[in-house]
C-alpha positions as CSV (number, residue, x, y, z in Angstrom):
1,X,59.8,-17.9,58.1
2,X,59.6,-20.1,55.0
3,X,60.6,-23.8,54.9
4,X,64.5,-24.8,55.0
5,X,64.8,-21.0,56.7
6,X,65.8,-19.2,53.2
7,X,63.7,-16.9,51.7
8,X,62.9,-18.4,48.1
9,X,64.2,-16.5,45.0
10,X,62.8,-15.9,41.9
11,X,61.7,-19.2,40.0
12,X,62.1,-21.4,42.7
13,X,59.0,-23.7,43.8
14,X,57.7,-23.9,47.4
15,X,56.0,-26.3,49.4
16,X,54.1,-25.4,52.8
17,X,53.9,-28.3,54.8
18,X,50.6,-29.6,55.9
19,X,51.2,-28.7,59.3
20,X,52.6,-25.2,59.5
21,X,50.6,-21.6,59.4
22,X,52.7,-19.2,57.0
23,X,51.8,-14.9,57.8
24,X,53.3,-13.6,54.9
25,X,54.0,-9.8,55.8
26,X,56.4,-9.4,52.4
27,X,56.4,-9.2,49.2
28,X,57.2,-12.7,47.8
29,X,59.5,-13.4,44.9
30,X,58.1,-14.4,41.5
31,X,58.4,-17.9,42.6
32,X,57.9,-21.2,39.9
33,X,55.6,-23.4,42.4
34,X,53.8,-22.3,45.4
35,X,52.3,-26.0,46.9
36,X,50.1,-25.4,50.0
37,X,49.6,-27.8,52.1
38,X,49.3,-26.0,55.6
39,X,47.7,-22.4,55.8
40,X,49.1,-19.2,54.5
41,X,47.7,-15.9,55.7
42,X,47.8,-13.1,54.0
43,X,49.2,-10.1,57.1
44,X,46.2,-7.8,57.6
45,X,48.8,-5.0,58.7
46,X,51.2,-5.1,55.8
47,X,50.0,-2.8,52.8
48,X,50.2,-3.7,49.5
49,X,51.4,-7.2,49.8
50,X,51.9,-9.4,46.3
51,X,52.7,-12.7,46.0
52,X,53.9,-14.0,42.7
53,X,53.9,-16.8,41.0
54,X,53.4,-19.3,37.7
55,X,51.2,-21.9,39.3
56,X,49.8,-22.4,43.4
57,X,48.3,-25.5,44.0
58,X,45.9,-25.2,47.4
59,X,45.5,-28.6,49.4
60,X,45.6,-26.7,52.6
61,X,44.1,-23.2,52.7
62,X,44.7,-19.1,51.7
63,X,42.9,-16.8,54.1
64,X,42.8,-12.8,52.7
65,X,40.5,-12.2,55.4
66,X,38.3,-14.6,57.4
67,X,34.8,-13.4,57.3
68,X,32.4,-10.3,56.5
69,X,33.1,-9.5,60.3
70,X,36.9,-9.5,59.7
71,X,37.9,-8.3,56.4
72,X,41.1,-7.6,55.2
73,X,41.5,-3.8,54.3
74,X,44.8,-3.3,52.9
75,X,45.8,-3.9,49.3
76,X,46.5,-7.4,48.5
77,X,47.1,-8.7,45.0
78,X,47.8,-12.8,43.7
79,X,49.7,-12.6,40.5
80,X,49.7,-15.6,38.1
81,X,52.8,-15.1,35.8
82,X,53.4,-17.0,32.5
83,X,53.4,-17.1,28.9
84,X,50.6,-20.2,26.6
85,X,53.7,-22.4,26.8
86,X,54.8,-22.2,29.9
87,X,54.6,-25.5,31.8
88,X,51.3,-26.5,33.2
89,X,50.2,-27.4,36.6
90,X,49.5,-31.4,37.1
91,X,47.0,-32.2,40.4
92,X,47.0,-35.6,42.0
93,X,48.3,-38.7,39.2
94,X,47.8,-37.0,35.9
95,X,44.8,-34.0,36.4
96,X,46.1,-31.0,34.1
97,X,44.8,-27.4,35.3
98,X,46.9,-25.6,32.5
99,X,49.2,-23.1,33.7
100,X,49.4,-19.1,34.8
101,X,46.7,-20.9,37.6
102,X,45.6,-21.2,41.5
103,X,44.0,-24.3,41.8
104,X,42.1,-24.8,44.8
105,X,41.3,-28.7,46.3
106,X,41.3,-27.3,49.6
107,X,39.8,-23.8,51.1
108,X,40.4,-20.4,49.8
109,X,38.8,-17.8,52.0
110,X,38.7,-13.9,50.7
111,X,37.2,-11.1,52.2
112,X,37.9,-7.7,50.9
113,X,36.7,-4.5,51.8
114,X,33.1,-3.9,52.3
115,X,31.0,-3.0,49.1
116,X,28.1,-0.7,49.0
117,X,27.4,-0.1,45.9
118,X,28.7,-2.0,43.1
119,X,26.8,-0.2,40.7
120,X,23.9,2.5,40.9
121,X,21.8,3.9,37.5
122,X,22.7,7.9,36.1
123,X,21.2,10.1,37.3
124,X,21.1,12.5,34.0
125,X,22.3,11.5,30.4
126,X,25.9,11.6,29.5
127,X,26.5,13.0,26.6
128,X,29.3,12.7,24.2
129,X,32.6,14.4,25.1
130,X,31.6,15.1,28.7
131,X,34.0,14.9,31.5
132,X,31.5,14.0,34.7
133,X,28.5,12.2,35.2
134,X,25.5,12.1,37.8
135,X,24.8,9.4,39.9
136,X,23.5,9.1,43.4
137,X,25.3,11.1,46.1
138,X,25.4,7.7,48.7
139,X,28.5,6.1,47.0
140,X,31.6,5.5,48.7
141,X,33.7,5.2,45.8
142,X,37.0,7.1,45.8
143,X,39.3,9.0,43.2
144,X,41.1,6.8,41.5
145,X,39.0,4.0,41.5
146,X,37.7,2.4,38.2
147,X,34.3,2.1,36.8
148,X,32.1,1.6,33.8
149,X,29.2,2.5,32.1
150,X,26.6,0.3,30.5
151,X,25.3,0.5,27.1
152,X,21.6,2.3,26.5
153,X,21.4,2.0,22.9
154,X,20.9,-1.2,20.4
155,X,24.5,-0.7,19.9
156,X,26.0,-3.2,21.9
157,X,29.6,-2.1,22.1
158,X,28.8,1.5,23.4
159,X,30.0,0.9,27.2
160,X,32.9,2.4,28.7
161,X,36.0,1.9,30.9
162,X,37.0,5.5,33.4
163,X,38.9,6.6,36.1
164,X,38.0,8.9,38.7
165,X,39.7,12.4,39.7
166,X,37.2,13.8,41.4
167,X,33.9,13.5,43.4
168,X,31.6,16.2,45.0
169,X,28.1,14.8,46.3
170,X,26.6,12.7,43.1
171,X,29.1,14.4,40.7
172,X,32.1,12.0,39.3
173,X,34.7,13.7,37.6
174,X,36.3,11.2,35.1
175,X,39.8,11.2,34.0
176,X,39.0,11.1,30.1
177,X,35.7,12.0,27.7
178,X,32.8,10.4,27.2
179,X,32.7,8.3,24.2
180,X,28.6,7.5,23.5
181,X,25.7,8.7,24.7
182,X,24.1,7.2,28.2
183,X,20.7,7.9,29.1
184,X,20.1,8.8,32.5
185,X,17.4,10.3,34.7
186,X,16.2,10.9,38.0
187,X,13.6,8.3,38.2
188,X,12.6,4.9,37.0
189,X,11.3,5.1,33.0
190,X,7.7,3.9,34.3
191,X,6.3,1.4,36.7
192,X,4.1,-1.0,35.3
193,X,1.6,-3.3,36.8
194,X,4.1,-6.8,35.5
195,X,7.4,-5.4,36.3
196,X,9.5,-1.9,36.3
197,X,11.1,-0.9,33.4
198,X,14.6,1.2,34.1
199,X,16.6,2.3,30.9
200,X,18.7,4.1,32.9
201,X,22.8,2.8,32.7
202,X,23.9,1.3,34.7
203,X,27.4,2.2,36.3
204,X,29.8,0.1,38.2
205,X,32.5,-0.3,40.2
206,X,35.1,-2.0,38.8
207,X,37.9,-1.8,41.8
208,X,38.4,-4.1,44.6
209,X,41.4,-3.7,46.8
210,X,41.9,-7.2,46.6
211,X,42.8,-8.9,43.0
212,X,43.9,-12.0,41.7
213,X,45.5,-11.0,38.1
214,X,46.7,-12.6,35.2
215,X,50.5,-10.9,34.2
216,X,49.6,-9.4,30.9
217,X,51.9,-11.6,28.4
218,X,51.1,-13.6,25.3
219,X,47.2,-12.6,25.4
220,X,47.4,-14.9,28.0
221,X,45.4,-14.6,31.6
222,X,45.5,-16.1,34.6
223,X,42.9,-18.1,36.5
224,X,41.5,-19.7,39.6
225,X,40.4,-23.2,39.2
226,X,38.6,-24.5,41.9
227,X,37.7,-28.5,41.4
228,X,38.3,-31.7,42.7
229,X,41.3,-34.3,42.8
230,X,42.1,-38.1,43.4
231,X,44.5,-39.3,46.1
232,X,45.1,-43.0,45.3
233,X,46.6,-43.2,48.8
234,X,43.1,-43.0,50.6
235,X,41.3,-43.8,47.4
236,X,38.9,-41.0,48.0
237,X,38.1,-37.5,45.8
238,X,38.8,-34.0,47.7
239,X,36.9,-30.8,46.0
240,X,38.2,-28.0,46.6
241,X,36.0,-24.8,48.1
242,X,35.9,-21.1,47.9
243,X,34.6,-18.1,50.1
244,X,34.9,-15.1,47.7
245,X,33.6,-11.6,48.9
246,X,35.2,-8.4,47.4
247,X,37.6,-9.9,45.0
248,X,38.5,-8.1,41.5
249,X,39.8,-10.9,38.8
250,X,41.6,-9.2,35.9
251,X,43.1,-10.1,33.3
252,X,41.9,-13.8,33.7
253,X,40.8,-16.4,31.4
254,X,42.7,-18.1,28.4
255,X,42.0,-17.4,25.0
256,X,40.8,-19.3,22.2
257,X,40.2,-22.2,25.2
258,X,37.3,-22.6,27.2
259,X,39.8,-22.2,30.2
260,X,38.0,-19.4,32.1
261,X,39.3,-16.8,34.2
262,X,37.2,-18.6,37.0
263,X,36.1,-22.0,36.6
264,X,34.3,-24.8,39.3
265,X,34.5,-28.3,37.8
266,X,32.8,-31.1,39.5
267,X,31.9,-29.7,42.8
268,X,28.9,-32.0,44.6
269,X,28.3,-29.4,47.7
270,X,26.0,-29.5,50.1
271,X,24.5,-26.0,52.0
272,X,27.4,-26.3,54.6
273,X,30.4,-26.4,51.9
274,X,29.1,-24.7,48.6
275,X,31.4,-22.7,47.0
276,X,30.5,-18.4,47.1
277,X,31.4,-15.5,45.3
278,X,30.3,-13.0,46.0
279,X,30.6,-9.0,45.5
280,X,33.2,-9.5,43.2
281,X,34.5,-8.8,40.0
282,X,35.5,-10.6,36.9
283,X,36.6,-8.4,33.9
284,X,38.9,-7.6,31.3
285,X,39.5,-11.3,30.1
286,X,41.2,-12.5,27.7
287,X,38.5,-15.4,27.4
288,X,35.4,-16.8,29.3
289,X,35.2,-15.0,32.7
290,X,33.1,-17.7,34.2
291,X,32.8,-21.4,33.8
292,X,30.6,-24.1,35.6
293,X,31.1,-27.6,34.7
294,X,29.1,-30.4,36.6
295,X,28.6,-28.7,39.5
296,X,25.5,-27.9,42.5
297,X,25.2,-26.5,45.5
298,X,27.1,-22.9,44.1
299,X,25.9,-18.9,44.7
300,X,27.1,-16.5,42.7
301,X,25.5,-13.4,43.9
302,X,26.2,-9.6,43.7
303,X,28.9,-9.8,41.4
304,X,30.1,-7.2,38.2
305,X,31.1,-9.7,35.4
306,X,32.3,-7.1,32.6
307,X,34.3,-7.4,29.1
308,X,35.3,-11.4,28.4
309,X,35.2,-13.3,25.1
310,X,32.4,-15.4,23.2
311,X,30.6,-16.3,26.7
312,X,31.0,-14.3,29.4
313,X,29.6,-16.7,31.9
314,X,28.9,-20.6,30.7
315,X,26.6,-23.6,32.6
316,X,27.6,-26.9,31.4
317,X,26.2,-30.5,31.9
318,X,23.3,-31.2,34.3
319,X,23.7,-28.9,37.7
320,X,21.5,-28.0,40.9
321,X,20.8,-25.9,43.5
322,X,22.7,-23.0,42.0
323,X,21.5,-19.7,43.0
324,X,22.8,-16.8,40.4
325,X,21.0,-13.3,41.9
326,X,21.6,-10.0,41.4
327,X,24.4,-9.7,39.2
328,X,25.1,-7.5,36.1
329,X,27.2,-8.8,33.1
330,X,28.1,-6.1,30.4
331,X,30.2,-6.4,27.2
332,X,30.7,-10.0,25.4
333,X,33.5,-10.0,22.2
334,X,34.2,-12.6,19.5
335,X,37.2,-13.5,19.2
336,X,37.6,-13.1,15.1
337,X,37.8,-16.5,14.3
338,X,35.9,-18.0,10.8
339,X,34.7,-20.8,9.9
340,X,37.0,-23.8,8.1
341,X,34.2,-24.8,6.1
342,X,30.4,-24.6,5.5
343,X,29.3,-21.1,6.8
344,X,28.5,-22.4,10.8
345,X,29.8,-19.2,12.9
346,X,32.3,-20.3,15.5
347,X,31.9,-17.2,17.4
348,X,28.7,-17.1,18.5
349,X,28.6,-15.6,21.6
350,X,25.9,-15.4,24.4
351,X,26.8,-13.2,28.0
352,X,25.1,-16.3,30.2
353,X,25.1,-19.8,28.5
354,X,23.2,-22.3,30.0
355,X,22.4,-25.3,27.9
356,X,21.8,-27.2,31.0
357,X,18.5,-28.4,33.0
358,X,18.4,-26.9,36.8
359,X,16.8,-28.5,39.5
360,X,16.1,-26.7,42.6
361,X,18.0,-23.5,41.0
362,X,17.4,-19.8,41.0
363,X,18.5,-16.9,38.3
364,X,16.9,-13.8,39.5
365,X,17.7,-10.0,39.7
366,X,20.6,-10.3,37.0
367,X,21.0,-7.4,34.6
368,X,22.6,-8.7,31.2
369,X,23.2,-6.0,28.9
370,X,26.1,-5.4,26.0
371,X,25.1,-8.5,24.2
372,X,27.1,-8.5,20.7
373,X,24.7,-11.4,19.8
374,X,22.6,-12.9,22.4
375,X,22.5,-11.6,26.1
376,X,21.3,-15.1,27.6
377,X,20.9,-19.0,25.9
378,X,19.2,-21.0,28.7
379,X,15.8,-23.4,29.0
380,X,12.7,-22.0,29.6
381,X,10.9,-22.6,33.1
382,X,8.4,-25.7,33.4
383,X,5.0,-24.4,32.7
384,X,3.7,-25.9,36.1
385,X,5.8,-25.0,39.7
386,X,8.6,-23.2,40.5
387,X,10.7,-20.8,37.9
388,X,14.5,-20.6,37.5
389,X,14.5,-17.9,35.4
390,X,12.4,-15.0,36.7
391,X,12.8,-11.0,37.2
392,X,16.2,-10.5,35.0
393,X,16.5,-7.9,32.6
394,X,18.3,-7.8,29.0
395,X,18.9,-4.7,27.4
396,X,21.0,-3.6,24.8
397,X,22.2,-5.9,21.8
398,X,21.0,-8.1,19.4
399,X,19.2,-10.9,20.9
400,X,18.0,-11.0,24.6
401,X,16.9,-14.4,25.8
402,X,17.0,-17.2,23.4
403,X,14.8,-19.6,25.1
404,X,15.2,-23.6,25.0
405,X,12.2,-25.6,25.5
406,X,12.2,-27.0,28.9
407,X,10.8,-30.6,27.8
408,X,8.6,-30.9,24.7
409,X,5.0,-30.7,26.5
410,X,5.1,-27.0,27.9
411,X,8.1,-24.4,28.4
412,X,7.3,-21.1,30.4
413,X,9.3,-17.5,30.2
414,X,8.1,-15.0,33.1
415,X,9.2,-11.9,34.5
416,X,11.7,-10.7,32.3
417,X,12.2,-7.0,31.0
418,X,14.0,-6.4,27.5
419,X,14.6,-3.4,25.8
420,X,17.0,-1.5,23.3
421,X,17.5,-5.3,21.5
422,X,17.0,-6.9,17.8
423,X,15.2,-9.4,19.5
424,X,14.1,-9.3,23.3
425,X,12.6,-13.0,23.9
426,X,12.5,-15.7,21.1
427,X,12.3,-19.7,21.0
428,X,12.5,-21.9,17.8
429,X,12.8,-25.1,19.4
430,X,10.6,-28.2,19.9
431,X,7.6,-27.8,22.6
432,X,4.4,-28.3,22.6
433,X,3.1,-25.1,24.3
434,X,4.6,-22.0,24.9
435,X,3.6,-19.7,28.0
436,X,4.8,-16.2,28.7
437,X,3.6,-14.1,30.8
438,X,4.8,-11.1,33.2
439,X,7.1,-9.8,30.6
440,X,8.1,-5.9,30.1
441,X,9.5,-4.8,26.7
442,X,10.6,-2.2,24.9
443,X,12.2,0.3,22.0
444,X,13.1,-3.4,20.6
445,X,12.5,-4.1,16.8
446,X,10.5,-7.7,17.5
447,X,10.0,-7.8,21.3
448,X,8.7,-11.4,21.0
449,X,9.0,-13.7,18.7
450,X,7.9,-17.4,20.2
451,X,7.9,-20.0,17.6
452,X,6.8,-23.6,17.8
453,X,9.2,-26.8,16.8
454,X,7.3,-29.4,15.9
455,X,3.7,-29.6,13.6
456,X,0.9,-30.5,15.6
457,X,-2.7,-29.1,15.6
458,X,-2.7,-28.7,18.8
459,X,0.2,-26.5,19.7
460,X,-0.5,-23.6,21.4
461,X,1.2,-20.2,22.0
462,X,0.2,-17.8,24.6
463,X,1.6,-14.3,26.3
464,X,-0.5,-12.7,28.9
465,X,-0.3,-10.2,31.8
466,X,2.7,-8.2,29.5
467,X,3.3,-4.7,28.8
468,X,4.8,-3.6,25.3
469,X,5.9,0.1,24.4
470,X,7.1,0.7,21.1
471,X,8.7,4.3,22.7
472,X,9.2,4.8,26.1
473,X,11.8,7.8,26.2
474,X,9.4,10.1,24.3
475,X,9.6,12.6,26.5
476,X,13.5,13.1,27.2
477,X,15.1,15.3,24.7
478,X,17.9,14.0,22.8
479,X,16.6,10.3,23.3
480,X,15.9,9.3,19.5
481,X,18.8,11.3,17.6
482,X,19.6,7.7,16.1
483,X,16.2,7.1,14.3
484,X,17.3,3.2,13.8
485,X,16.8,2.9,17.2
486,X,12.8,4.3,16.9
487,X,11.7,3.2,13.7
488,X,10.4,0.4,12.4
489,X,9.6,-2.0,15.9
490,X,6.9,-4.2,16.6
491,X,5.9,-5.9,19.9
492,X,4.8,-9.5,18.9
493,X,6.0,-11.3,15.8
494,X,2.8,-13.1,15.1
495,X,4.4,-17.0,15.9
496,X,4.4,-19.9,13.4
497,X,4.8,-23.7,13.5
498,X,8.4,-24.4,12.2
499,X,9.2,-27.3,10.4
500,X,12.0,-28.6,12.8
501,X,13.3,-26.4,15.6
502,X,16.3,-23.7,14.7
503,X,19.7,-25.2,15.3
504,X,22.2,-22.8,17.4
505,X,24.3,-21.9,17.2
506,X,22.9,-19.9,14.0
507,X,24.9,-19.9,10.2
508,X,25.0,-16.1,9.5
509,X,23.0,-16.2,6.6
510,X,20.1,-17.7,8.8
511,X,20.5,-14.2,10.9
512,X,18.4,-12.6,11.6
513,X,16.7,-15.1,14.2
514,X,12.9,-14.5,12.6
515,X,14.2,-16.0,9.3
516,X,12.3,-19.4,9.9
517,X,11.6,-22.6,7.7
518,X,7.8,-22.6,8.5
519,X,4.6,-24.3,8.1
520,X,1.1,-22.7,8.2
521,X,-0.1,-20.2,11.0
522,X,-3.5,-21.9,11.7
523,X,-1.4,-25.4,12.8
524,X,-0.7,-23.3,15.8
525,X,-3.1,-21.4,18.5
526,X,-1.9,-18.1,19.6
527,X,-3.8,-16.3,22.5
528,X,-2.8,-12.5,23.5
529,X,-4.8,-11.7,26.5
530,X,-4.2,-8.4,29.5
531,X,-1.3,-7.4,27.2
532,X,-0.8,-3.6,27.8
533,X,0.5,-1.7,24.4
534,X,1.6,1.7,24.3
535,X,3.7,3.7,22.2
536,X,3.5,2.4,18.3
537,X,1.7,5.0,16.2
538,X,3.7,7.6,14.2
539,X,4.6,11.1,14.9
540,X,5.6,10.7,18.7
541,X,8.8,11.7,18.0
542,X,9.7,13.8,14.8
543,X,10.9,11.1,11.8
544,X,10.3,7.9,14.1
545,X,7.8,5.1,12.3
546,X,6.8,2.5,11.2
547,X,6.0,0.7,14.8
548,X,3.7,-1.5,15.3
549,X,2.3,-3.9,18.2
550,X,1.5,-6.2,15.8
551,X,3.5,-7.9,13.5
552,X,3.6,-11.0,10.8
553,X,6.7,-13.3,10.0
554,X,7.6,-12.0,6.4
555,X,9.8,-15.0,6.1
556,X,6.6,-18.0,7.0
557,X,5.7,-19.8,4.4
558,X,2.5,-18.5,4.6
559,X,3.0,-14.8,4.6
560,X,0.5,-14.7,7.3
């Protein structure tokens, strides 16, 4: 039973009093204003249950499920309708959330049905204008779900949105062609004694049976903003809290904003009330697909963030005790806009933005791959205790990690695989040492390129324990047709001093990154020491050349 005892028609707002427990077992109207106050249950027993509506405003609680030991395992969908102008959603005195939203100052508790696999490697190549691909015969995925494939070439673009017909053991039988070529195998490209290197695509699970969508008007999505309000009554701030696991978000985020299809905004948690998502999905949007603003105490683990615009997933102002594991992020856009003056690109777009310090944070065992310009902009680790930034891969794009100094004595990368990239690892900004170590690269054509920002005789670069192959598919037929993608690499851009450290984001004519204002070699100290290289000389595959593990910045001042 609603309040008042009349089920509400279409357009009409809502309020749930604070102290009544709503099931909802139908269908709901496409109502103006939902307003929770109490609780509102989604019934585990009803199929396919949608509610509708422009904006819902959560002071009380949603429960789609209650835990991972009682999920809900029926279809359940939250649809945000609305067009850009539609009217906006105002929290507390004067807080505007925007519109086509599910704001969230209370609890919002979501478990969907279990996930086993979010996304598993090929098993054998895919090959233009095939209809099934290989992959391990232990997923539980079923026909009709939706998936994707990752890119394996520098070609950032080249991954893929199917259905599926069909499955028999590891064989998925897809409802329309391959488009580009997918390396696959049966085995791990080699094992090496900093890190394993996998080239293999990646392929993912896009469906969830639960979803929160955006109604697909006016290129304009939905989103779940989960944040904090004043009541002036009790003069005290409430912050709102998730519990996300299993939940597909689609057709979220709001474009040419930085309104994203999920965004936490000023969240100080502690371990007992941090906000999680987890097993998730966020794809398809229409702008950013995450957004973290001010905010600790948040985990973001096991998640498939696939397709948004200019940055995928964004870290602003000073945060701690995040922990980011384990997830894969595919496929970043711009959004076609030009500059009004001067030649400053506003599109520069980055998968994982980060232009924050962490404290007490961890980003480990993500996958970023699909990077139209740079797969991840975040500091560097402190060169003494504890990384944030360690065992991540980047694969497939232009630039992989462009690193930030961490302070200006000493900034640290470690543990990071690149390959298929422009550029796997590079810094141009102010530090006074430089220390990588533990990294794995590959087929890139400058796997690292670590510059100093500031003129000192003293500063120092150094990359040790490392393994760089210029080729590392030689022996897979069909792996090079594209003989861009094995011609003319190096392994370490020999670094330079630079005048003053590389603005970002870059002015295309400054592209590409190794085009550097710079000051004499010998001001800087560069040691190379148990670095592995394999893979550069000519003639391992038939027309690919020109590799080298070795190479100098054509573009120094000193053409050293």
């Amino acid at each position: 039973e609603w309040p008042g005892g009349v089920v509400p028609q279409d357009g009409q707002s809502v309020v749930i009093p604070g102290d009544w427990v709503i099931k909802l077992d139908v269908n709901t109207a496409s109502l103006g204003l939902l307003h929770v106050l109490g609780d509102l249950h989604f019934d585990a027993e009803q199929p396919d249950l949608v509610l509708t509506a422009q904006r819902i405003w959560v002071e009380g609680q949603i429960f789609i499920g209650n835990s991972s030991e009682e999920r809900y395992e029926s279809n359940a969908k939250i649809l945000l309708t609305g067009v850009r102008k539609s009217p906006s959603l105002i929290i507390g005195e004067f807080q505007d959330v925007s519109n086509k939203v599910l704001a969230v100052t209370g609890n919002l508790t979501m478990y969907g049905a279990e996930v086993n696999n979010a996304f598993v490697r090929l098993q054998a190549s895919a090959q233009v204008g095939d209809t099934s691909i290989t992959v391990p015969n232990t997923v539980d995925w079923k026909v009709g779900d939706e998936i994707f494939i990752a890119p394996t070439q520098r070609l950032s673009k080249e991954y893929e949105t199917h259905t599926i017909t069909a499955i028999s053991g590891g064989v998925i039988t897809l409802a329309s062609k391959i488009k580009y070529y997918h390396f696959g195998a049966s085995t791990v490209t080699k094992q090496t004694s900093y890190g394993v290197l996998d080239m293999r695509a990646e392929v993912g699970l896009l469906t969830r049976n639960i979803k929160i969508q955006g109604s697909d008007e006016d290129y304009w999505g939905g989103r779940l903003y989960v944040g904090e309000v004043y009541n002036s009554t009790y003069d005290t701030y409430y912050r709102g809290r998730v519990d996300i696991d299993g939940v597909e978000f689609i057709n979220c985020g709001q474009a040419n904003t930085t309104l994203a299809g999920v965004t936490l905004e000023r969240l100080v948690s502690d371990t007992n009330d941090a906000s999680v998502i987890r097993k998730s999905v966020l794809r398809d949007s229409t702008g950013y697909n995450l957004r973290v603003v001010g905010s600790n105490g948040f985990t973001f683990e096991d998640n498939i963030v696939y397709k948004g615009y200019k940055y995928q997933v964004v870290f602003e102002e000073s945060g701690s005790d995040i922990q980011f594991l384990n997830n894969l992020i595919v496929g970043t856009n711009d959004r076609g806009l030009k500059a009004d003056k001067g030649d400053m690109a506003f599109d520069y777009t980055v998968n994982l933005f980060a232009d924050v310090q962490f404290e007490n944070s961890l980003f480990s065992g993500n996958i970023i791959a699909g990077c139209d310009q740079t797969c991840v902009f975040m500091p560097g680790s402190s060169c003494t205790g504890d990384k944030h930034f360690v065992n991540n891969v980047v694969h497939s794009g232009e630039t992989g990690w462009v690193m930030r100094a961490k302070n200006t004595q000493c900034t640290a990368a470690s543990k990071l695989v690149g390959y298929k990239l422009e550029d796997a690892l590079v810094s141009f900004f102010a530090t006074q040492s430089i220390q990588a170590s533990n990294l794995v690269i590959s087929d890139c054509a400058i796997g690292c390129s670590l510059n100093i920002g500031k003129i000192t005789a003293d500063t120092t670069v150094s990359i040790t324990d490392s393994y760089f192959a210029g080729l590392s598919l030689v022996d897979y037929a069909g792996a090079y047709t594209n003989k861009t993608e094995c011609s003319a690499l190096s392994g370490i851009m020999i670094p330079v001093s630079l005048v003053a450290e590389k603005s970002v984001p870059p002015s295309p004519s400054s592209l590409p990154w190794h085009k550097v204002k710079s000051d004499a070699i010998f001001k800087a100290s560069t040691t190379v020491s148990s670095v592995t290289f394999e893979n550069f000389k000519d003639g391992l595959v038939t027309d690919c050349k020109g590799n080298y593990a070795f190479e100098s910045n054509p573009y120094a001042s000193d053409k050293s």
